[in-house]
N, C-alpha and C positions, 0 to 999 in steps of 0.2 A: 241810748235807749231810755225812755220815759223808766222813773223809778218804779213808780205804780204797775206796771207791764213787768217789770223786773221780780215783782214781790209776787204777783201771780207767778209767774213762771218758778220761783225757787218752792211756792207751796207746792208746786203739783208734781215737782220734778228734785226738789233738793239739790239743785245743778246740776244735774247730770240726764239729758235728753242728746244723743249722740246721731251722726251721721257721718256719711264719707266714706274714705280711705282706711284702713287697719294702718300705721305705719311700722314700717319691718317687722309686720306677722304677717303680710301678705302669703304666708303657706297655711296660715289655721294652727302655726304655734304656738302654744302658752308656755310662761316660764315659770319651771318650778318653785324657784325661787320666790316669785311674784304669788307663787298660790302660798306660801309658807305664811310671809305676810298678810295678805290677805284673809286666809284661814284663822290668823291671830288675832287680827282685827275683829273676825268675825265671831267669835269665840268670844271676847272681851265683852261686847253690844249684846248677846246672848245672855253674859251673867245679871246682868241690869234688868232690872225691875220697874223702873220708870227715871225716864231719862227728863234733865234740866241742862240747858248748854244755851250759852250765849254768844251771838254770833255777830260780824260785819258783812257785811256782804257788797261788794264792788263791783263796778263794771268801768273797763277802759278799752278805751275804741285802737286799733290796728295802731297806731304811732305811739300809743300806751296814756293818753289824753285820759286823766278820771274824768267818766263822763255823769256818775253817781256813786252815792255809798249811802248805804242803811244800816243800822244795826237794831236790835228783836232781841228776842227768848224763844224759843221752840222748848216745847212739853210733848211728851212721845211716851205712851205705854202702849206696849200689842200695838195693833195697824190702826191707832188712834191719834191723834196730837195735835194741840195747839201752837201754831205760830203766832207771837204778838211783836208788832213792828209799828212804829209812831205811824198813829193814821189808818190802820188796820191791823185788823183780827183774822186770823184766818183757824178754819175748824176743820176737822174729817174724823168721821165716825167709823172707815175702811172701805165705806159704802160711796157716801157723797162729802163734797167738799163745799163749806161753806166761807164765802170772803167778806166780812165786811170792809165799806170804805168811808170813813168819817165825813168825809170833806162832801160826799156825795149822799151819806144819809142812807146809803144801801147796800144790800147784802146779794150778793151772786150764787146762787146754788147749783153746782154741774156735779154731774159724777164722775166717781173716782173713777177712770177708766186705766187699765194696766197696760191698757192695746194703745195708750200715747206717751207713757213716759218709759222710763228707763231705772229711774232709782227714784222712789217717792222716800218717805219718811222712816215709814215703817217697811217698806225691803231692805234697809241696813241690816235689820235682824235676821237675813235669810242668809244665803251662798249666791247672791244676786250675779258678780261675775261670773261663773261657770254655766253659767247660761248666756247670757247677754254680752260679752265683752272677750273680747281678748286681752290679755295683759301677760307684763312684763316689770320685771326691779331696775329701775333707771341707776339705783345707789344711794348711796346717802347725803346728807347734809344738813344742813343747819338754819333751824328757825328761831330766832332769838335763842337761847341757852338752850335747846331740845334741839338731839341729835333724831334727825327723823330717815326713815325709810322712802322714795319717791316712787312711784308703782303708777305708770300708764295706762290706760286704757284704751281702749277703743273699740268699736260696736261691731257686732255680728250686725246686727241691721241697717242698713245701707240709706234706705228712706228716714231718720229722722233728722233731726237741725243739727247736731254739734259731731264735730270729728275724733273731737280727742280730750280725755281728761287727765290731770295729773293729780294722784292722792296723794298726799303729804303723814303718815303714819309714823307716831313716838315711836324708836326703837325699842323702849323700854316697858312703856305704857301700854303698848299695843291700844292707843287708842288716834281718832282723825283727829290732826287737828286743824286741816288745811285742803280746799280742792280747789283747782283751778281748772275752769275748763274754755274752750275755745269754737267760736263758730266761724262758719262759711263765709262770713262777711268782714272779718279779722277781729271782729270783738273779742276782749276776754274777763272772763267773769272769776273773781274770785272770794268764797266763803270761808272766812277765819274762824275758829271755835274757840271760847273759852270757858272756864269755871263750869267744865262739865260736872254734873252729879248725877250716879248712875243711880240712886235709890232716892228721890227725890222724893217729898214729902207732897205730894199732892193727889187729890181725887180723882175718881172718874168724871163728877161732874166739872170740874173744871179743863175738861178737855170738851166738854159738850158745845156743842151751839146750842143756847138758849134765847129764843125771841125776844124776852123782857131783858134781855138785856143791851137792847138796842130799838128803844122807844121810841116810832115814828119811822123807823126807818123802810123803806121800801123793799120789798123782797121780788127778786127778776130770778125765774126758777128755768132755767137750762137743760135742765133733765131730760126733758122730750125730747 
């Protein structure tokens, strides 16, 4: 997959745009377990005040072939945040989403629409699976030195692109540090986090798009 097409998609979606199969929930079971975790997690992202986290983000095709990697900054207060990744900016205000692209001199402006993604930026901060997903505690293991928790997903909704995700949760931290997830085509994507800081020193304007500061560059407004 073109990287450029890749950094759209993790802005509007943070990895996780699902479709397909539930695998072994096919009865509409959730596991307790998996809400315990999840619940933890979701309680952890709640006490934060504005988030800073540093991220890779990867994609390897069906035989596990890297077929790209990027790595950024995401900035996240309330349903706001900056994603910065060599080459693009990307902005949302809760409302609309703005990309720029270096290389091209311009900026894309669509709205945030809820009715296509699945997990944006700022739904971390909700109870997003007990709506949208099924899940289950895979069990534990190990990412470099952090015993983590693996917790699956998979969509109540059946029309979008990806079937299944895998979260990767500190035991201890209750915080993400890891999601993998996989589409219809056997690609698989996956976003590493690090040097989170949940009280992170920064403004509202710097989560803004501001025009001046992308001089010259063309604006293609998608909104309509």
């Amino acid at each position: 997959m073109n990287m450029n097409k890749l950094s759209i998609l993790f802005a509007l979606s943070l990895g996780c745009c699902f479709v397909a199969q539930a695998q072994n929930n096919s009865l509409g079971k959730n596991d307790p377990d998996a809400k315990k975790v999840l619940d933890a997690l979701s309680a952890k992202l709640n006490s934060y005040k504005a988030v800073q986290a540093s991220f890779t983000l990867k994609v390897e095709d069906s035989k596990g072939k890297l077929q790209g990697s990027k790595s950024g900054v995401i900035y996240l207060k309330g349903n706001k945040y900056h994603i910065s990744i060599v080459g693009q900016e990307i902005y949302s205000d809760g409302k609309d989403v703005y990309q720029y692209d270096k290389a091209a001199n311009e900026v894309t402006i669509t709205k945030n629409d809820p009715a296509t993604q699945t997990i944006s930026p700022d739904k971390l901060f909700t109870n997003f699976y007990d709506k949208d997903f099924l899940y289950k505690l895979n069990g534990e293991d190990k990412l470099g030195t952090r015993t983590v928790e693996e917790v699956e997903l998979t969509p109540t909704d059946k029309t979008k692109t990806f079937f299944k995700a895998l979260l990767y949760i500190d035991k201890v931290q209750h915080t993400l540090v890891s999601i993998k997830w996989f589409d219809k085509g056997g690609n698989r994507y996956t976003l590493d986090t690090s040097k989170l800081n949940g009280n992170a020193p920064f403004t509202d304007a710097q989560l803004a798009y501001n025009k001046s500061k992308f001089p010259g560059a063309e604006e293609v407004d998608l909104r309509n």
